[in-house]
C-alpha positions in Angstrom: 0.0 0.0 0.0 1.4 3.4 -0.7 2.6 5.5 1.8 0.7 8.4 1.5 -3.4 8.8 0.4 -4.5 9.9 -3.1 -4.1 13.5 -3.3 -7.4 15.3 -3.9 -8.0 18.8 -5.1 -8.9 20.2 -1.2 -5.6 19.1 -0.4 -3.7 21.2 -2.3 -2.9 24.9 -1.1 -4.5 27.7 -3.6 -1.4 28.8 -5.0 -0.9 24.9 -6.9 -4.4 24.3 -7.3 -3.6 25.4 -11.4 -0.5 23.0 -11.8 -2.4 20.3 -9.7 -6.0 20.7 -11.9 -3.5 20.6 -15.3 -1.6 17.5 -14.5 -5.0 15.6 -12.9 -7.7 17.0 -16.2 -6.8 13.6 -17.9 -7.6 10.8 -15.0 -10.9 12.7 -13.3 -9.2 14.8 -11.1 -7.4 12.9 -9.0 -3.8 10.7 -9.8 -4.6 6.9 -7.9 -1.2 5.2 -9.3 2.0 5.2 -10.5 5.1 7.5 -10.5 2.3 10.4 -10.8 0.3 9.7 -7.6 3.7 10.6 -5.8 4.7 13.5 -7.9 1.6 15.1 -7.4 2.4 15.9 -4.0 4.4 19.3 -6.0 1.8 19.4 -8.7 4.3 22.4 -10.5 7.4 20.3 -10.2 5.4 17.8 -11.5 4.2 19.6 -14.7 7.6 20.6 -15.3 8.9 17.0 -15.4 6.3 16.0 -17.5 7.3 18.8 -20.1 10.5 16.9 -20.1 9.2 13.4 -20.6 6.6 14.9 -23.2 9.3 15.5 -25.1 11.7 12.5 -24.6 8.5 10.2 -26.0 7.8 12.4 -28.9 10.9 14.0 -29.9 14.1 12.0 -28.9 16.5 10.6 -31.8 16.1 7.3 -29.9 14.4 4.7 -31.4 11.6 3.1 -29.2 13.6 -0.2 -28.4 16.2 1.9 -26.9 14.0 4.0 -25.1 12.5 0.6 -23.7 16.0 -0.9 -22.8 17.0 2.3 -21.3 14.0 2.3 -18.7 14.6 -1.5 -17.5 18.2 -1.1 -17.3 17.3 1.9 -14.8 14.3 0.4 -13.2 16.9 -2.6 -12.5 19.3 -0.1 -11.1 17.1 1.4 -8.9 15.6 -2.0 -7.8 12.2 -0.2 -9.2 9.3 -2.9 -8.7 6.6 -0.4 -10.8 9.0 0.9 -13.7 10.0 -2.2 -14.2 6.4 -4.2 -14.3 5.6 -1.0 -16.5 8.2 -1.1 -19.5 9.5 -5.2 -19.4 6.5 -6.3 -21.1 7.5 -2.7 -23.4 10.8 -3.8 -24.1 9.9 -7.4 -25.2 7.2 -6.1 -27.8 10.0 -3.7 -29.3 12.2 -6.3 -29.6 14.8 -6.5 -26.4 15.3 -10.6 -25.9 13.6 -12.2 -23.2 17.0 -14.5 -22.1 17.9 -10.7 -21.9 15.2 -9.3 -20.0 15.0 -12.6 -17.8 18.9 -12.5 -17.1 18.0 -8.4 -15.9 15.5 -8.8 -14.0 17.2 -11.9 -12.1 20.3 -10.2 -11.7 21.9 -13.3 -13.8 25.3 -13.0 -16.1 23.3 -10.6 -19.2 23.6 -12.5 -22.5 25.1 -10.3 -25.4 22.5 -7.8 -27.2 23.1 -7.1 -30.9 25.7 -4.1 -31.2 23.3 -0.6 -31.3 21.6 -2.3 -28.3 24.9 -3.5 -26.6 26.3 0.1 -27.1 23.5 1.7 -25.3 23.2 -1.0 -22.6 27.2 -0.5 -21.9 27.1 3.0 -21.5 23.6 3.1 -18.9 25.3 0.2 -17.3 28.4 2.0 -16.8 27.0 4.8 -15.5 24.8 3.6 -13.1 27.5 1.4 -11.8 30.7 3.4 -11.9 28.7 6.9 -12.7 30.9 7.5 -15.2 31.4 6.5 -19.0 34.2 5.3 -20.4 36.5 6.7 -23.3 35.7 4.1 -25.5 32.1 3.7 -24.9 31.1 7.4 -25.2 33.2 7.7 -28.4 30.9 4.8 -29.7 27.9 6.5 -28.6 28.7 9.4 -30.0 30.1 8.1 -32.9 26.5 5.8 -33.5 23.9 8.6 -32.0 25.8 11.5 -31.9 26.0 14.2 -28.4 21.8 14.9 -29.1 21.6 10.8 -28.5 24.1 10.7 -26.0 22.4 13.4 -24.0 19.2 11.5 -24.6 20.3 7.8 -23.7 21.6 10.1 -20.0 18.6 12.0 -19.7 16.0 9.2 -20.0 18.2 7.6 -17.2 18.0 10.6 -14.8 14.0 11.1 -15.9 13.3 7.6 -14.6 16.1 7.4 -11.9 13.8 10.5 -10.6 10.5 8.7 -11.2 11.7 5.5 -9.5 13.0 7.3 -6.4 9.8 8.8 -5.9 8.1 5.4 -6.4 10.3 3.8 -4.0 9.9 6.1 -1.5 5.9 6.7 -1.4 6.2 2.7 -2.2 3.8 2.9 -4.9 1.5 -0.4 -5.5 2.3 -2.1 -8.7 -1.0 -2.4 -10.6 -3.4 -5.3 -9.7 -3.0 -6.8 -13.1 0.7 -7.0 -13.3 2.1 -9.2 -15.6 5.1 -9.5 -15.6 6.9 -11.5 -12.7 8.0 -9.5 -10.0 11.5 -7.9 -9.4 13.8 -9.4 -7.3 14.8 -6.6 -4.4 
């Protein structure tokens, strides 16, 4: 169970009653789940953010596979039960391996990925485990997706290292009809 209550509009002091009416006019007023029903809590920190992630789905040179690959490397990172039940299933319909997916999510030896998708698996992998890049592997990104992709490949990182800290901390339920198996934490 979440940590806090869903948010409702006679929560929310006057002065964020605008930002907190924009980001809920799509679900009824209200945000029950996910990454949002935390974020809500700063309904103008949350509009912001999702300026950022409006643009990362619509606009980023990345293709959608990456973008999927991307988000379960970091959900894995950040031991994110949520992220991860929401973008595995993702990630498998754009074409990311299961034996690769399975290995992730068990925290097993990763088999190899074909070379875009090793490339961009290297350098989240590297980051989120030495914080740094490498030389070699930004070169390659570069190189293969240029400094817009590079920028991209760390800033869908940080968006969703964000999301899943505030998931983690409000402990936010995975949906009742989950799918995928669970992460191991």
């Amino acid at each position: 169970m979440a940590r806090t209550p869903v948010l409702t509009r006679d929560q929310v002091p006057e002065n964020l009653r605008e930002a907190f009416d924009h980001e809920t006019a799509n679900s009824g007023g209200v945000v029950a789940s996910g990454p949002g029903s935390a974020m809500i809590h700063s309904p103008e920190m949350r509009r912001r953010a999702n300026h950022l992630v409006f643009y990362l789905r619509e606009a980023s040179v990345l293709p959608k596979k990456l973008q999927e690959l991307i988000m379960i490397l970091t959900a894995r990172s950040m031991d994110c039960l949520f992220i991860w039940n929401a973008h595995a299933a993702g990630a498998r319909r754009e074409g990311i391996s299961d034996a690769y997916i399975d290995a992730l999510r068990d925290n097993r030896p990763l088999p190899q990925l074909p070379p875009d998708e090793q490339l961009v698996a290297d350098y989240v992998l590297q980051s989120f485990k030495d914080h740094r890049v490498d030389q070699s592997t930004f070169d390659a990104v570069i190189k293969e997706y240029g400094a817009q992709g590079a920028t991209e490949i760390s800033t869908w990182m940080g968006y969703y290292t964000m999301l899943a800290f505030n998931v983690n901390a409000f402990e936010v339920d995975l949906p009742q009809d989950h799918k995928e198996p669970a992460l191991p934490v």
